[in-house]
C-alpha positions, -999 to 999 in steps of 0.1 A, spaced: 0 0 0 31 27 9 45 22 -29 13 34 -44 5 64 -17 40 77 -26 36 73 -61 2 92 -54 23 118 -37 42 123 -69 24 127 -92 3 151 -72 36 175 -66 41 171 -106 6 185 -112 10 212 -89 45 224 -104 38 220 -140 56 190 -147 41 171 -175 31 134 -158 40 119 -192 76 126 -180 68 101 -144 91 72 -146 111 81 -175 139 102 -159 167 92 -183 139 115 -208 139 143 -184 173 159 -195 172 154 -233 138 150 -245 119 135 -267 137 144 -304 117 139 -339 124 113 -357 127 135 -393 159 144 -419 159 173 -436 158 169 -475 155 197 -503 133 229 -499 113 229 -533 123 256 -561 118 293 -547 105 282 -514 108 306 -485 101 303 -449 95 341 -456 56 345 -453 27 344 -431 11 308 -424 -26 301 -412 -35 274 -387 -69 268 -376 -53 261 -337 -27 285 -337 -35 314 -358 -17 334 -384 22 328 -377 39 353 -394 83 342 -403 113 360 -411 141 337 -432 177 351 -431 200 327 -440 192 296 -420 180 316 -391 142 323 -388 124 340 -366 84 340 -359 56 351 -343 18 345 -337 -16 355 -324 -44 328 -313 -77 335 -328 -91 337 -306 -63 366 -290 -56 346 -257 -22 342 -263 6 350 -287 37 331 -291 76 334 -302 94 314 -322 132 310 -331 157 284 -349 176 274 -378 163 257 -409 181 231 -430 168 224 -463 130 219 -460 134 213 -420 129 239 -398 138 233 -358 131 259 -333 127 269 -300 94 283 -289 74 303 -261 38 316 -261 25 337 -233 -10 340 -219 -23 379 -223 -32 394 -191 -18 365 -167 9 371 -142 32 344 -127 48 309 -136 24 300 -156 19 332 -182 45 315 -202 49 281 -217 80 271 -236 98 244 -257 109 232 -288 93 218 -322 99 214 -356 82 221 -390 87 201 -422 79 226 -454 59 207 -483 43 216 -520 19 194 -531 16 183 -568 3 206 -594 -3 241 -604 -13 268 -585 -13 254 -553 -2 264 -519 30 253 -499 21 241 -465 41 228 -436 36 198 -411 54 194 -373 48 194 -339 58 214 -308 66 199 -277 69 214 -239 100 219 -222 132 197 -238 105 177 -260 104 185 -296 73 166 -308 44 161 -290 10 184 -305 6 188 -339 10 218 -364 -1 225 -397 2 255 -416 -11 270 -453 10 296 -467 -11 328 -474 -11 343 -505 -1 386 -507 2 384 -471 37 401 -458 51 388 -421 47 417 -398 67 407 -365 57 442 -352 24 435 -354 24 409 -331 34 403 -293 39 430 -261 64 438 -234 41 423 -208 35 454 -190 -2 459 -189 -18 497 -180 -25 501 -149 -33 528 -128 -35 556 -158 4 544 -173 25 515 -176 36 502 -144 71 495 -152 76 525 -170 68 559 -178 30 578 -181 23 581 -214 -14 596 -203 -16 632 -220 -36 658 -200 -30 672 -165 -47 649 -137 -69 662 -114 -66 672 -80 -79 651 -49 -114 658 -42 -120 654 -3 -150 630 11 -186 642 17 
């Protein structure tokens, strides 16, 4: 009975810290992570990283290409939480690390973080669209959930656009910073 109260005990404290339970027994995994199991081949005529890809789940996620570094960015649809992405691609294989934060939530848990990767693809034929497949995984992991992305058409990757410092307003100005409030405030008005 003792073995399976402790291993109760456990997992509890692994819920309560964050620790993903998949990772309970397995601590040779802890330290390097799960890896995908992928080679990179060669990135089809022209193609880019460059652009702006949709996913239903995770939104437009707008990438920079320089070289074989690439940067990224994107907002949930349903603007809950934007993330940040950055890594080196090789050929048609991109592998990154990644965080996305939660808007208007303070503490350990505002921010998840880990790595993924994203395979770029063109289907067969004319006038189609080049699309990527990959996963993202928490922590060390590189593959656990699913992403897949379309590559939008006349859309331009606006990293700008996307994101904040994490300072929210409060109080008439930005807590960490200066007020940038125009207008003279008002004097104290004493109690009836």
């Amino acid at each position: 009975m003792k073995p399976k109260r402790s291993l109760w005990f456990v997992l509890a404290a692994m819920a309560l810290v964050g620790m993903p339970l998949s990772t309970a027994g397995c601590a040779g995994e802890v330290g390097s992570g799960r890896k995908a199991a992928v080679s990179p081949g060669e990135m089809p005529q022209d193609g880019t990283w460059t652009g702006v890809w949709y996913s239903e789940l995770y939104g437009y996620l707008h990438v920079v290409q320089d070289g074989n570094a690439v940067v990224g960015k994107w907002m949930r649809p349903h603007r809950d939480r934007w993330g940040e992405m950055k890594g080196e691609a090789t050929g048609d294989l991109l592998k990154f690390e990644w965080s996305e934060h939660i808007i208007d939530l303070v503490g350990p848990n505002a921010t998840k973080s880990g790595h993924g990767y994203f395979k770029y693809k063109r289907p067969p034929g004319d006038n189609i669209d080049d699309t990527f497949s990959g996963e993202i995984g928490y922590l060390k992991d590189e593959v656990g959930l699913p992403w897949d992305g379309v590559k939008q058409r006349q859309m331009k990757p606006d990293l700008a656009s996307i994101g904040g410092n994490g300072a929210a307003e409060v109080g008439g100005g930005e807590w960490d910073g200066d007020n940038d409030e125009k207008g003279k405030p008002e004097e104290p008005a004493s109690p009836k």
